[in-house]
C-alpha positions as a printed NumPy array, in Angstrom:
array([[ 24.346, -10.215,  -2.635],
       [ 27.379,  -8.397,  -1.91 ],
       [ 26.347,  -5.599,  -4.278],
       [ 22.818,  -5.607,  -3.085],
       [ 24.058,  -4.916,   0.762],
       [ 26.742,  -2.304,   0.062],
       [ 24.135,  -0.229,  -2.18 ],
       [ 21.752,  -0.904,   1.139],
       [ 24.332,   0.427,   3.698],
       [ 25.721,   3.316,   1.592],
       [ 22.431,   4.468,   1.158],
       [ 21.338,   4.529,   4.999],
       [ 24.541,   5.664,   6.038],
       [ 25.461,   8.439,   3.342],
       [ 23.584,  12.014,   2.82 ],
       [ 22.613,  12.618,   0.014],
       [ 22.288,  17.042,   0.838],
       [ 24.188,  18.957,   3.289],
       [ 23.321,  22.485,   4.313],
       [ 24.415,  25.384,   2.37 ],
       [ 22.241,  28.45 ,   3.712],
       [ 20.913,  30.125,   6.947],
       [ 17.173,  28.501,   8.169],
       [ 14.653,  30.668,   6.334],
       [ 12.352,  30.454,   9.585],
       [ 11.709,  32.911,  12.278],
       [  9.789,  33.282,  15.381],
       [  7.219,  35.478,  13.382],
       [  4.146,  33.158,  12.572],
       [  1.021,  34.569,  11.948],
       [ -2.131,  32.482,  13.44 ],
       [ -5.178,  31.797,  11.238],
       [ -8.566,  32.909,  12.148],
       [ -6.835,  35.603,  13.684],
       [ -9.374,  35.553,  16.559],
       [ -9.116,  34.077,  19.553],
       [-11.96 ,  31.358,  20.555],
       [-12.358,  28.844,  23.452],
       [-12.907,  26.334,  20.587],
       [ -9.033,  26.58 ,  18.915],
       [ -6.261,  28.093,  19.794],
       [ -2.09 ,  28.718,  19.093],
       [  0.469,  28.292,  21.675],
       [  3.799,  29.809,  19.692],
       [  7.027,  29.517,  21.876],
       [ 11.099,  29.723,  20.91 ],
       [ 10.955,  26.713,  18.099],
       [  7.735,  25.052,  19.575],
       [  4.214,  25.037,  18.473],
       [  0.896,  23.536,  20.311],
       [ -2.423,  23.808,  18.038],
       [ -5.544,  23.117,  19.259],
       [ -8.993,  22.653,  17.843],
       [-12.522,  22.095,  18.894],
       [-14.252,  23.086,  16.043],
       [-14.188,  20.474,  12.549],
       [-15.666,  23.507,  10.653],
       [-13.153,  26.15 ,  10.738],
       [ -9.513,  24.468,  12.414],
       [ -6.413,  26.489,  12.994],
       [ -3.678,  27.189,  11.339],
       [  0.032,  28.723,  11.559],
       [  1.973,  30.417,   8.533],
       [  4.658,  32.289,   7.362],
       [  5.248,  33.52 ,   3.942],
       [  8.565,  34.205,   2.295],
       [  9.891,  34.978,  -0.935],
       [ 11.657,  32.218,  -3.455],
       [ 15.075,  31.961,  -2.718],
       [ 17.634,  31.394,  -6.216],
       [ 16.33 ,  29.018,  -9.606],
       [ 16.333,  25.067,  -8.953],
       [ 17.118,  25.314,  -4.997],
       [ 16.401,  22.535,  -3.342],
       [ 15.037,  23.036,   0.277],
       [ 14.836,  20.769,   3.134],
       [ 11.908,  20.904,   5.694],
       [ 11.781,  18.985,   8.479],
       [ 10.564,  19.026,  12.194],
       [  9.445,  16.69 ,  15.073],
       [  5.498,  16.459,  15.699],
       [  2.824,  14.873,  18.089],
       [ -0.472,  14.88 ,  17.796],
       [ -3.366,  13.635,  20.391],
       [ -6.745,  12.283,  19.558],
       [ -6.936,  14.451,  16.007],
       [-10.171,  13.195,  14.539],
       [-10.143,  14.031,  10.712],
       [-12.904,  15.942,   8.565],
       [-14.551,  14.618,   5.751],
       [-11.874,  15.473,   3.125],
       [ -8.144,  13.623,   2.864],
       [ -6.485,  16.625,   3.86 ],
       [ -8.809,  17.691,   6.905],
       [ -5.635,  16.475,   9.497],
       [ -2.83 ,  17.571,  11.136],
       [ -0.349,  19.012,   8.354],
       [  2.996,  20.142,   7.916],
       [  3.03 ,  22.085,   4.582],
       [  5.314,  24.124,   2.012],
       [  2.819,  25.839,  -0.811],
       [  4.178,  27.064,  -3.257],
       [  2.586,  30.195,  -4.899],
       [  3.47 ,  31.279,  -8.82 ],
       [  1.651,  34.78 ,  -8.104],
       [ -1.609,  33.655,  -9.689],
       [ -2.27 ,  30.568,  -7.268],
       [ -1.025,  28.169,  -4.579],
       [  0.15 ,  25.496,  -6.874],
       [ -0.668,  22.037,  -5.31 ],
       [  0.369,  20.142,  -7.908],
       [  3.405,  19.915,  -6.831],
       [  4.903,  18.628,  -4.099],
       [  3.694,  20.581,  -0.885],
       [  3.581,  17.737,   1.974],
       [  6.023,  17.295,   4.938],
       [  3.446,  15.394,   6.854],
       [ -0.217,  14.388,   7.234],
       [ -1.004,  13.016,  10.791],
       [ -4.455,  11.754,  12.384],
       [ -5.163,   9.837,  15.503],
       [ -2.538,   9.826,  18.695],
       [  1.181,   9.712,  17.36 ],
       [  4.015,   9.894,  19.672],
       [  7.148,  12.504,  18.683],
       [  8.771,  11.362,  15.324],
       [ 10.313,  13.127,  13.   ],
       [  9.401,  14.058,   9.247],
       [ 11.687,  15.151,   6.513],
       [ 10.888,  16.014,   2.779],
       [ 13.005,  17.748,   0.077],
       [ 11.689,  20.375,  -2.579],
       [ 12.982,  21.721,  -5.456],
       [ 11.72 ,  24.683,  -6.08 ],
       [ 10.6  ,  25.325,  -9.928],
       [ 11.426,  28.637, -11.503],
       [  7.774,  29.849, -11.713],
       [  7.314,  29.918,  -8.125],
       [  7.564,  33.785,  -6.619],
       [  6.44 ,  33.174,  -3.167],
       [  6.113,  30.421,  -0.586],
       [  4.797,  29.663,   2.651],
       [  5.035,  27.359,   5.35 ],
       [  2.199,  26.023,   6.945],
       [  0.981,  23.813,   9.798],
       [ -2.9  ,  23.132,  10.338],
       [ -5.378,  21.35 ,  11.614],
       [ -7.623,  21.703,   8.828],
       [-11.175,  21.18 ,   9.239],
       [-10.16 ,  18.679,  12.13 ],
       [-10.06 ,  18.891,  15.758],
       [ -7.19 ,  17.391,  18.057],
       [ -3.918,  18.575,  19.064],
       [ -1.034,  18.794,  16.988],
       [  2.592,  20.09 ,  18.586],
       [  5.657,  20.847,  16.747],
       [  9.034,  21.331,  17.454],
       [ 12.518,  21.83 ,  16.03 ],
       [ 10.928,  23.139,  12.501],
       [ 13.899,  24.143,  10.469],
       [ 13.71 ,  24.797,   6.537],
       [ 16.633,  25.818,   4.767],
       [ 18.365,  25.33 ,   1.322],
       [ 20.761,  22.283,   0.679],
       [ 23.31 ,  20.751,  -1.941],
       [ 23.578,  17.336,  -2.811],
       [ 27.078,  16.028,  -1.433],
       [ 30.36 ,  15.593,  -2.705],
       [ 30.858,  12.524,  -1.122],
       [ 27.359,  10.73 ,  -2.345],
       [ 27.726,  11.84 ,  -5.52 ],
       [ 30.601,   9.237,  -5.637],
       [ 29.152,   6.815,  -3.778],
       [ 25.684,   6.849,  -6.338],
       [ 28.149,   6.903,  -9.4  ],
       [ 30.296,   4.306,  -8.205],
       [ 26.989,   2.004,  -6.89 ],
       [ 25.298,   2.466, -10.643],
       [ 28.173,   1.908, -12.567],
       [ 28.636,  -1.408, -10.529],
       [ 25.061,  -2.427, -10.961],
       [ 25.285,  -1.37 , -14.538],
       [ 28.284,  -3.908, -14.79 ],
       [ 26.111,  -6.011, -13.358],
       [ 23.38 ,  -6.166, -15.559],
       [ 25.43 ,  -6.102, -18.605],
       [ 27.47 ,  -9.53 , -17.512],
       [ 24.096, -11.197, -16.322],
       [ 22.902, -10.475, -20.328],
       [ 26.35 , -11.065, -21.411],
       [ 25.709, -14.858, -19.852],
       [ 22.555, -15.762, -21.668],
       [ 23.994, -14.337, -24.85 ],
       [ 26.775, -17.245, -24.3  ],
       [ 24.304, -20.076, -23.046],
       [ 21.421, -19.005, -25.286],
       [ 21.205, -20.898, -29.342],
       [ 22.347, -18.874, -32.133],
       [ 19.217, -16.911, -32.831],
       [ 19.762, -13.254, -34.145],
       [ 15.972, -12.211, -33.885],
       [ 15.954, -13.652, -30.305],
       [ 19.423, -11.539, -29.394],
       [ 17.523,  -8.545, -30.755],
       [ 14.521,  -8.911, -28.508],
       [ 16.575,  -9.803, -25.68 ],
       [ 18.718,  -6.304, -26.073],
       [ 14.767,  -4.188, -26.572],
       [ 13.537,  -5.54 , -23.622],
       [ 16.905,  -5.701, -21.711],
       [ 16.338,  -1.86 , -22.695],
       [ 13.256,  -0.89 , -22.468],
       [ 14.015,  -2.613, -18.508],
       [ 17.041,  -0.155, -18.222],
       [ 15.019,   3.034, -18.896],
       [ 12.042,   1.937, -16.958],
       [ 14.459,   1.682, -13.994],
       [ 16.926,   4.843, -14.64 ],
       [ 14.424,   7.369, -15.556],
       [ 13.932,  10.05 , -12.725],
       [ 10.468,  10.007, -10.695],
       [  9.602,  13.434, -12.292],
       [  9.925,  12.427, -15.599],
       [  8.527,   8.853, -15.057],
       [  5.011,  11.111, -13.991],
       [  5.541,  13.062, -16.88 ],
       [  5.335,  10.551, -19.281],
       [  2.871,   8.463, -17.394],
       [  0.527,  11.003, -16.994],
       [  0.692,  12.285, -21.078],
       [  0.426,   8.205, -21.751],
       [ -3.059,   8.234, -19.613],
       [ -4.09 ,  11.496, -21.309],
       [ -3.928,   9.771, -24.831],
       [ -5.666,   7.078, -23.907],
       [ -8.307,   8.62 , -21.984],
       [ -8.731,  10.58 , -25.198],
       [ -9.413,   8.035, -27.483],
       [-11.999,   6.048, -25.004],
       [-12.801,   6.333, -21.784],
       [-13.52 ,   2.628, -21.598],
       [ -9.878,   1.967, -21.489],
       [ -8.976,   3.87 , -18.435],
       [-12.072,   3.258, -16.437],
       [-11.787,  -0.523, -16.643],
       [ -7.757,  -0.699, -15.847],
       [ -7.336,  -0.265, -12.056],
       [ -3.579,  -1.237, -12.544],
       [ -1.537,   1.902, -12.566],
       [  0.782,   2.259, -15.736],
       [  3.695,   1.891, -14.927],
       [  2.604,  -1.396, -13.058],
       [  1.686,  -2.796, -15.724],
       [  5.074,  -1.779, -18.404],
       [  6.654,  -3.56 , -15.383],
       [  5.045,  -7.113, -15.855],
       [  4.832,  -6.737, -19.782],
       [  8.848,  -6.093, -20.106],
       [  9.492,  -8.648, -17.413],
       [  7.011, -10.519, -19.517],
       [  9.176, -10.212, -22.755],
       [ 12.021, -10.798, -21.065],
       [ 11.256, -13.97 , -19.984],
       [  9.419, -15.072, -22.729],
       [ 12.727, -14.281, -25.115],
       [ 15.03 , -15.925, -22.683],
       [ 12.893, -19.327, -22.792],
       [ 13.375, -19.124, -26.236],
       [ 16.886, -18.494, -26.048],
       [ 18.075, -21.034, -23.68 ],
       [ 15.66 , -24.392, -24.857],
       [ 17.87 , -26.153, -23.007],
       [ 17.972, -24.552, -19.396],
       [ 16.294, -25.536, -16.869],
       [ 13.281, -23.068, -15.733],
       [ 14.688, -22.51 , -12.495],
       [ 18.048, -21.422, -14.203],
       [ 15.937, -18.777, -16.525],
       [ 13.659, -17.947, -13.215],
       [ 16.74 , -16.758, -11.4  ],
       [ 17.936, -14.712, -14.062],
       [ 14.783, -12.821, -14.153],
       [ 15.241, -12.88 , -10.133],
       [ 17.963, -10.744, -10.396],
       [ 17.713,  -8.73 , -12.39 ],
       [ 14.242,  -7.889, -11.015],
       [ 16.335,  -7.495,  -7.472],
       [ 18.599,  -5.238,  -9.052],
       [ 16.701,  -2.329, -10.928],
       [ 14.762,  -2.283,  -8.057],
       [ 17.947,  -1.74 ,  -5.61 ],
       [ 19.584,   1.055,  -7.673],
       [ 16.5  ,   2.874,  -7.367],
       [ 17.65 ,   4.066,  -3.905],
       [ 20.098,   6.564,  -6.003],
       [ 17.722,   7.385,  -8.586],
       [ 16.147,  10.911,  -8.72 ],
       [ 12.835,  11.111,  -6.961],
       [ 12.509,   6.88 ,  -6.701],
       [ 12.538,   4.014,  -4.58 ],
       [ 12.876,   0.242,  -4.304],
       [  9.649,  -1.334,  -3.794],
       [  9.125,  -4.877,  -2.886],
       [  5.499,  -4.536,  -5.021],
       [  7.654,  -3.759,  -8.556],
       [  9.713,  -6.438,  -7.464],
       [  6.942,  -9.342,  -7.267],
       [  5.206,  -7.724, -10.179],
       [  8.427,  -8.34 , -12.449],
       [  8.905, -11.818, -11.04 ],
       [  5.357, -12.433, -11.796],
       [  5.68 , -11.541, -15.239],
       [  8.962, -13.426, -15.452],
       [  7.169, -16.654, -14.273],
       [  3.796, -16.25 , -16.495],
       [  6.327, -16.464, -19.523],
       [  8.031, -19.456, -18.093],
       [  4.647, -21.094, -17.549],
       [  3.218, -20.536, -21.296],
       [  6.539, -21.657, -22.516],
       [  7.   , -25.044, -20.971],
       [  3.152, -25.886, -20.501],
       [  2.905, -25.167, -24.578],
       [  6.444, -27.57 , -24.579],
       [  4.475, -29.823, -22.394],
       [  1.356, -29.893, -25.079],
       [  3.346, -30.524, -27.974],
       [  5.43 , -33.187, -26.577],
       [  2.171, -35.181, -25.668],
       [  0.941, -34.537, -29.163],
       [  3.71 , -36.254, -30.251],
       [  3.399, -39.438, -28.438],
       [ -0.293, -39.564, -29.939],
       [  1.37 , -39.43 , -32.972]])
C-alpha cells in the first residue's frame, strides 16, 4: 500500500518533460475554404481562436505548416478549448479537433498519433495536452484545428507547441519506483517458492508465467501495438474465422491466460493454502503491474486489466478446488 501511493503521488506531482525550445507557433494561420461565407467563419486574435460553422458539408478549418524540427524530438501540444452546441457529421472525426499531421512528403500519415483533442456537444474551457515523438520519416508537419464536416463553435486559446526533454528529476523518480516494484514482485514469488511443495516442474512454470507477466507489463505501448498488431495479422492470415468471432482484444485476453497460469501453478504449488491466501497473491501482483504502468513508455494503469487478471486468477482457483472438491466426494463413495 505504501508503494502503491508513493508511485500514485510521484506520478501526479512529478513531470515527466520540461521545455527545451522556443514555441514553434505564430500568429500566421491560414483559414480553410479561404472564402468568406455567412455560413462559417474564423475569428484569429493574439493566441485566441473562435471557429464557426453552419454548414455540415464543407466546415472550417485553421492551419499552419512547419518543417520537422531534429530526429526523435518529442513535442508537446497543448491548449485550452470550448466548444458550443457542435453537432457532429456522419464520420468519427466530423467534430471539433485539435490536430498535429504529420506529413512524410508522400502523405499525411494518420497512422500515427495526430490527436490533441476531439470535442462534440457544449464543453466548458478545459485543457488538453498530448506528447509526440516525431519519427524520422516525417519532413513536414502541420497543426490543425477544425470543425470538420460539423457545425458549432469551437474557441481556442493559449495553443502552444514546442519541443521537450524528459526530466532529470523523473527519470529518478521512475527508476527508483520500478526498481522498488521490481523488488516487490521478486519477494512476493520469492514467498510462494518458500510456502509452495518441492515441485521442480511447478517452480519452472511459476518463473514462465511470473515472466511472461513481467514483459506483458514492462514492454512500451509502441511496441506492445507492434507485436499485437503482427500477432492479429498471422492469424487473420490463416482464417478469418478466428478474428471475426474474438471480440476480446489481444492483449486482453494474454492478460487472463497468464493470470490464468499463474494461478493455476500456484494452486498446485501451495495444496495446502488456503484460496484466499493464493487469491491475494494474485491480487497483488495484479495491483502492481498495473501501478508501474504509470512510468512505462506510452502506458497506463487500467482498472479493466486489473479485474481481467483477477478474473483469471480466480477461474484457476475455482477449477482447482471444485476438481479437489469432486475427488474428495469420490472418495467417500469409495
Amino acid at each position: 500500500m505504501i508503494l502503491a501511493a508513493s508511485t500514485f503521488l510521484t506520478h501526479t506531482m512529478v513531470d515527466r518533460y520540461e521545455k527545451c525550445g522556443p514555441d514553434l507557433l505564430t500568429k500566421q494561420w491560414t483559414v480553410s475554404p479561404p472564402e468568406k461565407s455567412q455560413t462559417r467563419r474564423a475569428d484569429i486574435s493574439d493566441n485566441t481562436i473562435l471557429l464557426f460553422s453552419g454548414d455540415p458539408k464543407t466546415g472550417i478549418n485553421v492551419f499552419q505548416e512547419f518543417l520537422k524540427m531534429e530526429q526523435g524530438i518529442i513535442l508537446k501540444f497543448s491548449a485550452d478549448l470550448k466548444c458550443d452546441d457542435v453537432q457532429p457529421g456522419e464520420k468519427p472525426w466530423n467534430r471539433a479537433r485539435l490536430l498535429l499531421v504529420q506529413n512524410d512528403g508522400k502523405k499525411d500519415r494518420w497512422d500515427l498519433p495526430h490527436q490533441v483533442a476531439s470535442l462534440a456537444g457544449t464543453t466548458d474551457w478545459e485543457n488538453h495536452v498530448n506528447f509526440f515523438t516525431i519519427p524520422p520519416e516525417i519532413e513536414k508537419m502541420s497543426a490543425v484545428a477544425q470543425l470538420s464536416q460539423s457545425t458549432g463553435s469551437f474557441e481556442l486559446k493559449h495553443i502552444q507547441l514546442y519541443p521537450v526533454r524528459q526530466a532529470t528529476v523523473f527519470t529518478w523518480v521512475r527508476n527508483g519506483i520500478l526498481f522498488s516494484w521490481a523488488a516487490f514482485s521478486i519477494l512476493l514469488i520469492g514467498s510462494c517458492f518458500v510456502m509452495g511443495r518441492e515441485s521442480r516442474i511447478s517452480r519452472i512454470l511459476l518463473v514462465f508465467a511470473f515472466i511472461a507477466i513481467l514483459i506483458g507489463t514492462t514492454m512500451p505501448g509502441e511496441m506492445k501495438a507492434q507485436v499485437s498488431n503482427e500477432i492479429k495479422t498471422r492469424i487473420h492470415s490463416e482464417t478469418h474465422t478466428v478474428g471475426e468471432a474474438n471480440p476480446w482484444e489481444l492483449s486482453k485476453v494474454a492478460h487472463f491466460c497468464f493470470f490464468a497460469l499463474f494461478g493455476l501453478v500456484l494452486c498446485l504449488m501451495m495444496t495446502k493454502a488456503p484460496a484466499l491466501h493464493v487469491m491475494i497473491i494474485i491480487l497483488l501482483l495484479a495491483g502492481g503491474t498495473e501501478m508501474a504502468q504509470f512510468f512505462i513508455d506510452g502506458r497506463s494503469p487500467l482498472f479493466s486489466d486489473f479485474f481481467i487478471d483477477a478474473a483469471g486468477g480466480l477461474f484457476s482457483i475455482v477449477l482447482i478446488h471444485s476438481k479437489r472438491i469432486h475427488n474428495f466426494r469420490k472418495d467417500e463413495r469409495l
